[in-house]
C-alpha positions as CSV (number, residue, x, y, z in Angstrom):
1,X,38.8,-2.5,-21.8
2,X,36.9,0.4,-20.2
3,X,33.2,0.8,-20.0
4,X,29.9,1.5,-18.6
5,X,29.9,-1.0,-15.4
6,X,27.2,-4.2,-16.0
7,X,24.2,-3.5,-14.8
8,X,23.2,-6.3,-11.9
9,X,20.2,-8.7,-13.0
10,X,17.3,-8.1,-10.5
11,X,16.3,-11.5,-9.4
12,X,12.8,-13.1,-9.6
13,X,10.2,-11.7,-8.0
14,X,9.2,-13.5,-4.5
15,X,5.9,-12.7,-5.5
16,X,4.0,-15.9,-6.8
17,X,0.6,-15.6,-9.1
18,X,-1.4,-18.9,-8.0
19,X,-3.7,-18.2,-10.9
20,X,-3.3,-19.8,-14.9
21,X,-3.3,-16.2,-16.9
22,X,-2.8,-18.0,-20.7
23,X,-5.6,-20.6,-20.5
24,X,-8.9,-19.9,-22.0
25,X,-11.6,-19.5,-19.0
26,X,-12.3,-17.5,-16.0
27,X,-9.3,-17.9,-13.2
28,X,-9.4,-16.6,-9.5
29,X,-6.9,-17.3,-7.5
30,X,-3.9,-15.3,-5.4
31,X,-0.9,-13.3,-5.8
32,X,1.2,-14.9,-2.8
33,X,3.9,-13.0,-1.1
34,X,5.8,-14.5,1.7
35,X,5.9,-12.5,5.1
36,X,7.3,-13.9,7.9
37,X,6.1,-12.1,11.0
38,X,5.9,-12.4,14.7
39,X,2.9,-14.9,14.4
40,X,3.2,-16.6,11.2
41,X,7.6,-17.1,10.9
42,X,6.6,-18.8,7.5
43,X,3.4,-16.6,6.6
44,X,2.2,-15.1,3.6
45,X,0.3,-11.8,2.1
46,X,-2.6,-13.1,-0.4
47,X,-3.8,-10.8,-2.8
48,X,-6.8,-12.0,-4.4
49,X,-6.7,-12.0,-8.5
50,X,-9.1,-13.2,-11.3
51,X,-7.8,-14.0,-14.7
52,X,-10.3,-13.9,-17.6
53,X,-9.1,-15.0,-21.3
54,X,-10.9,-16.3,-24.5
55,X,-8.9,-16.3,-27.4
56,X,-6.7,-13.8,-29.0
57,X,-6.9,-10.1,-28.2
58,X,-6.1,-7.3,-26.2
59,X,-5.4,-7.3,-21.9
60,X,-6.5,-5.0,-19.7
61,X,-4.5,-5.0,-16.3
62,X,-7.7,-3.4,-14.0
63,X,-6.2,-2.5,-10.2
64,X,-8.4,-0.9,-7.2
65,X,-6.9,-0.3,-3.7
66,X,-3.4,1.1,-4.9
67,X,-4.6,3.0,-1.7
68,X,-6.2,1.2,0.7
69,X,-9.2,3.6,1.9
70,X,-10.7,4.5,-1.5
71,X,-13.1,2.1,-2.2
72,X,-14.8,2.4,-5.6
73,X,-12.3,0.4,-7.4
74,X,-12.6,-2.1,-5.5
75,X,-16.5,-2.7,-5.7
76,X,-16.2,-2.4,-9.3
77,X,-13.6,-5.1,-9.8
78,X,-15.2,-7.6,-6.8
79,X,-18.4,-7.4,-8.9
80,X,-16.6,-7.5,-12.5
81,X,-14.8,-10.9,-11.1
82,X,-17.9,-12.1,-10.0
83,X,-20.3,-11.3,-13.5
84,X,-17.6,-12.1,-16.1
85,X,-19.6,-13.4,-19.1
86,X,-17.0,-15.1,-20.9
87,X,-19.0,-14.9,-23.7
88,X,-18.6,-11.6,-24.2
89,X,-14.8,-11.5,-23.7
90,X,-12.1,-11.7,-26.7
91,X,-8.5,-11.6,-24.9
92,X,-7.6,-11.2,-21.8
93,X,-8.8,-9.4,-18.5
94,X,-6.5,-9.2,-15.0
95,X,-8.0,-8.2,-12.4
96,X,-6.5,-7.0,-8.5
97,X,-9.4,-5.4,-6.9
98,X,-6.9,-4.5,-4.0
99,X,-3.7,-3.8,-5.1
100,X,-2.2,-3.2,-2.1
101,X,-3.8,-5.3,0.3
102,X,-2.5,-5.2,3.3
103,X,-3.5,-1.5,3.3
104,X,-7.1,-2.6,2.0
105,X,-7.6,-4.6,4.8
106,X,-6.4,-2.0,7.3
107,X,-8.5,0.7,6.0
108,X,-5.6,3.4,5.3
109,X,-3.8,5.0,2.7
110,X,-0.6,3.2,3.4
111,X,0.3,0.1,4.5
112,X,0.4,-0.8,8.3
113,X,3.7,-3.5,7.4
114,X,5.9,-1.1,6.4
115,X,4.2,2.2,5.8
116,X,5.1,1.9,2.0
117,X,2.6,4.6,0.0
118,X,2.3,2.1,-3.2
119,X,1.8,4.9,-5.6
120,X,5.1,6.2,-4.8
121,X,7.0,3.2,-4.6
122,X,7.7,2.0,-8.4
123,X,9.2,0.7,-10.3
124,X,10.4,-1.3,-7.1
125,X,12.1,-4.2,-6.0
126,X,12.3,-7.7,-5.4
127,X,14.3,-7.1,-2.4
128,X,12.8,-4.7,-0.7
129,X,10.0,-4.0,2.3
130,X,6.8,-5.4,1.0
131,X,4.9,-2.5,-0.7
132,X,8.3,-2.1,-3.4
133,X,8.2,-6.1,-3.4
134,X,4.3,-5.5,-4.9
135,X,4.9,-2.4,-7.0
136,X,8.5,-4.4,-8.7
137,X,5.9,-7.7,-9.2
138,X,3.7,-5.2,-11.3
139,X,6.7,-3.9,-12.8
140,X,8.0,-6.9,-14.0
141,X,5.1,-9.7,-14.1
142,X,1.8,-7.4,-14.7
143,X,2.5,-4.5,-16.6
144,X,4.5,-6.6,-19.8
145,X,1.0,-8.2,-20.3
146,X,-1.0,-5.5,-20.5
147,X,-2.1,-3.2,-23.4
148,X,-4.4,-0.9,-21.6
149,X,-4.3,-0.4,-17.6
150,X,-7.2,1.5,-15.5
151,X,-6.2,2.3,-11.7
152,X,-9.4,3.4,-9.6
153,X,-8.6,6.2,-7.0
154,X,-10.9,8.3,-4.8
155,X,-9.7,10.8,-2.6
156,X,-9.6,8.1,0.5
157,X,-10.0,10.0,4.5
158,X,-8.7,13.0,3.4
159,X,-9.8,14.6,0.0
160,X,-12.9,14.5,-1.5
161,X,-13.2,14.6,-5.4
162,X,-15.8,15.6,-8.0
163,X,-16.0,12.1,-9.9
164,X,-13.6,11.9,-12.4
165,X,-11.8,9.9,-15.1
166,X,-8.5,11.2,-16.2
167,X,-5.1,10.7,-18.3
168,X,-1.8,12.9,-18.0
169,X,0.0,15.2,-21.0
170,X,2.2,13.2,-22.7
171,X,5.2,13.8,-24.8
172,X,3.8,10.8,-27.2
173,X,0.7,12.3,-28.7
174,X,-0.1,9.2,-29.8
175,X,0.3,7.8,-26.7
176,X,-1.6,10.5,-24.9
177,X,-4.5,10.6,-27.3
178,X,-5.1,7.1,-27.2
179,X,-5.3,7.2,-23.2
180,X,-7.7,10.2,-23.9
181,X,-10.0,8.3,-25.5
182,X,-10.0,5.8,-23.1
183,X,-11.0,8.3,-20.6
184,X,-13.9,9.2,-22.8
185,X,-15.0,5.8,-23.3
186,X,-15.3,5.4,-19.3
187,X,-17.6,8.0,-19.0
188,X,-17.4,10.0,-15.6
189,X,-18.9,12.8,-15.4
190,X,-16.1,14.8,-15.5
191,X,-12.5,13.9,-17.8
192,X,-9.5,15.6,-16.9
193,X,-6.3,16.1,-18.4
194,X,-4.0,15.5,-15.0
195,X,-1.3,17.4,-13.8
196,X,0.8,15.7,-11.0
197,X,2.4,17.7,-8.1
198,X,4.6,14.6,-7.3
199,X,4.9,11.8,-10.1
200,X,7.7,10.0,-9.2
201,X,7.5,6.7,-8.5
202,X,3.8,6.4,-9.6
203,X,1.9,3.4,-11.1
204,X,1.2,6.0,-13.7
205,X,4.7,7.1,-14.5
206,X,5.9,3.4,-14.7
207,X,2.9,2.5,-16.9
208,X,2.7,5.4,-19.4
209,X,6.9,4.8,-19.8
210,X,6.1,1.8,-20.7
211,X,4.1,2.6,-23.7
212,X,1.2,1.9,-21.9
213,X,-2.6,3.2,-22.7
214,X,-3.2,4.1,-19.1
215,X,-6.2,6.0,-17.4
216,X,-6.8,6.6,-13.4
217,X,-9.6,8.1,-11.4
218,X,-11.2,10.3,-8.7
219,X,-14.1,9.1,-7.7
220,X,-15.0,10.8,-5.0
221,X,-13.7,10.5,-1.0
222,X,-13.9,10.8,2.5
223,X,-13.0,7.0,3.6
224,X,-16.2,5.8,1.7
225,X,-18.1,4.9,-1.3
226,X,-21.8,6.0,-2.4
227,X,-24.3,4.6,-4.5
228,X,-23.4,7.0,-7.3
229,X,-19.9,6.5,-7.1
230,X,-19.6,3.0,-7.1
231,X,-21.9,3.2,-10.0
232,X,-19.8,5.8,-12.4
233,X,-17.1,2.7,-11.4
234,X,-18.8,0.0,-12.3
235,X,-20.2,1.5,-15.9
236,X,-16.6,2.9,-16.5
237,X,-15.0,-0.1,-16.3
238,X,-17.3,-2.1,-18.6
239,X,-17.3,0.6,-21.2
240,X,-13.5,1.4,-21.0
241,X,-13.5,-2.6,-21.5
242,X,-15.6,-2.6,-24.4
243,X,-13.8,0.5,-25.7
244,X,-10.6,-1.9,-26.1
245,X,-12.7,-4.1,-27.7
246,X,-11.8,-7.1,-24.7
247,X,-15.8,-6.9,-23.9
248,X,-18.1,-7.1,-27.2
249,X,-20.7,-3.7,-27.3
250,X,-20.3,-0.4,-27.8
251,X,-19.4,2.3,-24.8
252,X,-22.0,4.1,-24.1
253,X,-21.8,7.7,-24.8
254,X,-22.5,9.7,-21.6
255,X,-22.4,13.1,-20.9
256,X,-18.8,14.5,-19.4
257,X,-17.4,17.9,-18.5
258,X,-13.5,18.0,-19.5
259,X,-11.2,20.0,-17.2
260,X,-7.8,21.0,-17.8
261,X,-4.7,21.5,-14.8
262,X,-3.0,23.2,-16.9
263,X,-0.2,24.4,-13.8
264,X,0.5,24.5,-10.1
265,X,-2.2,27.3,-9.6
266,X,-4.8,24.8,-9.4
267,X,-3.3,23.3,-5.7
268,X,-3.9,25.7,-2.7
269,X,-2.3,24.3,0.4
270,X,-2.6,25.2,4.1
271,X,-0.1,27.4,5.5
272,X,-1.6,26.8,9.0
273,X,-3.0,24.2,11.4
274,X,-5.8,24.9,11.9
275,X,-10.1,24.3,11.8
276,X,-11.1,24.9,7.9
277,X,-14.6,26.8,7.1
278,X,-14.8,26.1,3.0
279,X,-16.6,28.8,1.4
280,X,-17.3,27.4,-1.8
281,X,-18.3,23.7,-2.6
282,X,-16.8,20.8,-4.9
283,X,-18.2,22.3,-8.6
284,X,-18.7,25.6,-7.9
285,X,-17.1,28.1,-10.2
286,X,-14.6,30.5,-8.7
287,X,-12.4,33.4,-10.0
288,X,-9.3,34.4,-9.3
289,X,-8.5,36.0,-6.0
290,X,-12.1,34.9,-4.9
291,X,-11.9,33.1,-1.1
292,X,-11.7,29.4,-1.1
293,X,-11.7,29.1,2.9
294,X,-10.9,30.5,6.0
295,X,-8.5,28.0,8.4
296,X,-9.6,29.2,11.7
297,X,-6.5,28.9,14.5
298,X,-7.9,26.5,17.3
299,X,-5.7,27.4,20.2
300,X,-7.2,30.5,21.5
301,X,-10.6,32.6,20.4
302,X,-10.2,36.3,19.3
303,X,-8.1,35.4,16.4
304,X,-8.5,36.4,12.6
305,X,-8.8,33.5,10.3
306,X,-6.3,32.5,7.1
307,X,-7.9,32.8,4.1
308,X,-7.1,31.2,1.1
309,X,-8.4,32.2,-2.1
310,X,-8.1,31.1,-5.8
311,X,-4.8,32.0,-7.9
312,X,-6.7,31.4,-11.1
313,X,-10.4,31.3,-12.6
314,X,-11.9,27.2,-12.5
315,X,-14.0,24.9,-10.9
316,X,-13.5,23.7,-7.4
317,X,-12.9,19.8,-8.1
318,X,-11.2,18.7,-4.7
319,X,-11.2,19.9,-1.6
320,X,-9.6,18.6,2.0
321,X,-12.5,16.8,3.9
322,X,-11.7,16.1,7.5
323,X,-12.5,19.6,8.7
324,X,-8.8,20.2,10.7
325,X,-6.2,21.1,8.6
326,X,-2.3,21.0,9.4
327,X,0.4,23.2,7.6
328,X,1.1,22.0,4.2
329,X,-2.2,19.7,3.6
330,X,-3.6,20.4,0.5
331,X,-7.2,22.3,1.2
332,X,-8.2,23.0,-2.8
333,X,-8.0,21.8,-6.1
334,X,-9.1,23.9,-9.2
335,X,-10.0,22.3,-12.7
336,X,-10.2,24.7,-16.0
337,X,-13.4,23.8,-17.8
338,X,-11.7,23.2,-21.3
């Protein structure tokens, strides 16, 4: 008999979750991964995890520090474990304010173990390096739980980000309207409908294949968090909450400016290294062919600058922010007010 050949059954995860997640009550605890290493042979990653359930309802998986140096999430979901009011919960709430934490606790976009860049490492796998040994955990263990999943981001050392909330086009229009209105209920100043320049292997992707109502940020940048930030974090995810009806309340209904990407005109990238002079500032409207900034060569003076301007008419909602640049970063990212 001929035939497709069997697929191979992954095996468990090595990932253990030290924390109840179908008992009634508020649960904090670890997801434990062993790592043997030069100074611990029989060591172990502990990712810190809080488990709130009362009763029947919805979950919400909630994940900060998918990157490790964009912080916002993770105040948000340190102070959510924290306040829980059981009270006020019906179903069930997971929270990981640091996804991937050895890169949270290093300070950098990827992690120091193996370099892995968790937002491009899923579905991944049990048998792996340990960034695809977290992203096949979430996979496999997380994700199956969850109804509705929010994953801060912030633009980390090297973008900086009008604060947004945002969801991707979807073929589903269910789907896509219901993470839509998610996005609405969080409230950031400014929604956008998301347009990825390199989806695969994403936490989004994975999620939203999976049926998934799903909604990610941009919260701002440069390797830290402000006041204002962390505060469009916090409210967002207490009203996206009460949006899925987990928390009891309404959402409150703040103000928000929706943008559209609607194609790869919105990216501008360096075609140089070089020192970069922005002429125009995150918010600012621009038109097309208008100059978006002037990458000045640093090896000798006397030399004309590279300027980049604007392939379309928008916004400016990102922009590079340490100010040298290398060929191929990206320097600007335009938003269509819609």
């Amino acid at each position: 008999m001929f035939g497709p050949e069997p697929v191979a059954e992954l095996p468990p995860s090595p990932v253990v979750a030290k924390v109840e997640f179908e008992a009634d009550g508020i649960h904090h605890g670890f997801l434990r991964m062993p790592y043997s290493r030069d100074d611990s042979a029989w060591g172990s990653i502990l990712t810190p995890i809080t488990v709130a359930k009362s009763g029947e309802g919805p979950t919400a998986l909630l994940t900060g520090g998918n990157h490790g140096d964009e912080y916002e999430g993770p105040i948000a979901l340190f102070d959510l474990a924290r306040n829980l009011d059981l009270s006020q919960v019906s179903g069930r709430i997971i929270i990981v304010p640091a996804l991937n934490y050895p890169a949270f606790r290093a300070g950098t976009r990827t992690s120091p173990i193996d370099k892995g860049n968790l937002n491009r490492s899923f579905p991944g796998r049990p048998f792996g390096q340990p960034t695809e040994k977290i992203a096949d955990f979430v996979t496999r263990n997380l994700l199956p739980m969850a109804d509705v999943v929010l994953d801060f981001h912030s633009g980390g050392k090297t973008l900086d980000f009008l604060p947004f909330a945002a969801a991707h086009v979807l073929d589903d229009k269910a789907q896509e309207a219901a993470c839509f209105a998610a996005v609405r209920a969080f409230g950031a100043p400014y929604s956008v409908k998301m347009l990825e320049i390199d989806a695969v292997g994403m936490f989004d992707t994975t999620a939203e294949a999976m049926g998934k109502v799903f909604v990610t940020t941009e919260l701002g940048g440069g390797g830290t968090a402000s006041a204002r930030t962390a505060g469009i974090a916090k409210r967002g995810v207490t009203d996206l909450l009460r949006h899925a009806g987990i928390l009891k309340g309404e959402p409150a209904i703040r103000e928000t400016r929706w943008l559209d990407m609607p194609d790869d005109r919105c990216f501008t990238f360096s075609e140089i290294d070089g020192l970069m002079e922005p002429l125009v500032d995150l918010g600012d409207p621009v038109r097309q062919g208008q100059p978006l900034g002037r990458a000045w060569p640093v090896d000798r003076t006397g030399q004309e600058p590279y300027t980049y301007t604007a392939k379309m008419d928008g916004i400016l909602a990102a922009r590079h922010f340490p100010g040298l640049v290398k060929a191929g970063d990206c320097i600007a990212v335009l938003g269509v007010v819609d």
